[in-house]
N, C-alpha and C positions, 0 to 999 in steps of 0.2 A: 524629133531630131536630137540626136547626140549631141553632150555640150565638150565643149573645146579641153575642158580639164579631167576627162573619165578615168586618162593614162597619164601617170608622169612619165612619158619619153626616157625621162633622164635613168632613172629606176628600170626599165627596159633597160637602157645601153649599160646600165652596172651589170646586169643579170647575163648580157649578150656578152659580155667581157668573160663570163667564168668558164663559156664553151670552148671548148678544145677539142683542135681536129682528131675522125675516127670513134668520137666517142656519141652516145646521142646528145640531141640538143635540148640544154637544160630548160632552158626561156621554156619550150614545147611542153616536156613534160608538168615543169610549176605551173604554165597556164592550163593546161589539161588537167592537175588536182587540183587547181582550185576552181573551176568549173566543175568538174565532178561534187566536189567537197561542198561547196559552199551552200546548195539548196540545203541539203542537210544541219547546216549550221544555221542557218537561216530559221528554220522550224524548229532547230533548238531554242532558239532566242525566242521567238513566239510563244513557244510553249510555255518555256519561263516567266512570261509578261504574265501570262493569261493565270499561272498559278500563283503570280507573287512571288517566284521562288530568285531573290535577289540574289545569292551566292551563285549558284549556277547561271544567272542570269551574264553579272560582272565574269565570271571567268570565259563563256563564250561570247561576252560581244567584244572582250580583251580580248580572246585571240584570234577572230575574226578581224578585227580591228589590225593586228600586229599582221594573218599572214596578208590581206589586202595591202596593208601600204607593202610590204618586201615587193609585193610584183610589181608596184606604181598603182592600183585601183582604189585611188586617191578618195573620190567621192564615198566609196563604201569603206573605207576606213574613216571618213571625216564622223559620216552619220553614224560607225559605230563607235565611236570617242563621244559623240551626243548622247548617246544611248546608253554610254559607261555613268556619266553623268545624271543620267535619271536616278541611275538605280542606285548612286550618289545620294540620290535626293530623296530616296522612297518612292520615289512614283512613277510606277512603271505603269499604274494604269494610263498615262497619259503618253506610253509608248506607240501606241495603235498608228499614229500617225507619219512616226520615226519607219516603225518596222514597214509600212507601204511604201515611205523613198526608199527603204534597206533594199525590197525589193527592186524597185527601179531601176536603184545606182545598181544592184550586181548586174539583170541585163544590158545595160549600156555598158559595162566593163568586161561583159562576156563578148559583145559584138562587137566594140574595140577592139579586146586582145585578139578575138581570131583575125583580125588584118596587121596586125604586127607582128604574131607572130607566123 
């Protein structure tokens, strides 16, 4: 079961404010890239864990982290600010467990956003 906080609403209705009639609808296409996007960024991050490679680690779970919260996908930005935080700390071995909620939160915020948007 989905939990209550996957979308911040509010982050939707900022993003619902930037469409303008005649044009496409922006919410649609940002939530269609980052469902497209995200698996791939996702297995970026993994891959990174697995080599140690903390530079690339921090710049994709930072920008996973930054385009998540834009659409309101609250929960997969929260856990990649956790995950920034590792590689803070050096230890990314002890990601394994981050990167399976990373997964989680993205589907629960994939099947969120397709009902809002």
């Amino acid at each position: 079961m989905a939990k209550a906080n996957v979308i911040d609403l509010e982050a939707v209705r900022r993003l619902q404010a930037l469409n303008e009639p005649g044009l496409p609808d922006i919410v649609k296409e940002l939530f269609t890239m980052f469902v497209n996007t995200t698996p791939a960024k996702i297995q970026k991050i993994t891959d990174c864990a697995r080599k140690n490679d903390l530079t690339n680690f921090r710049i994709e779970t930072h920008g996973l982290k930054s385009a998540s919260a834009g659409i309101g996908a609250t929960d997969v930005s929260e856990i990649c600010s956790r995950l920034e935080k590792l590689a803070e700390s050096f230890s990314l071995p002890k990601a394994d467990v981050l990167l399976k909620e990373l997964n989680v939160a993205f589907e629960e915020a994939k099947n969120a956003l397709s009902k809002v948007a």
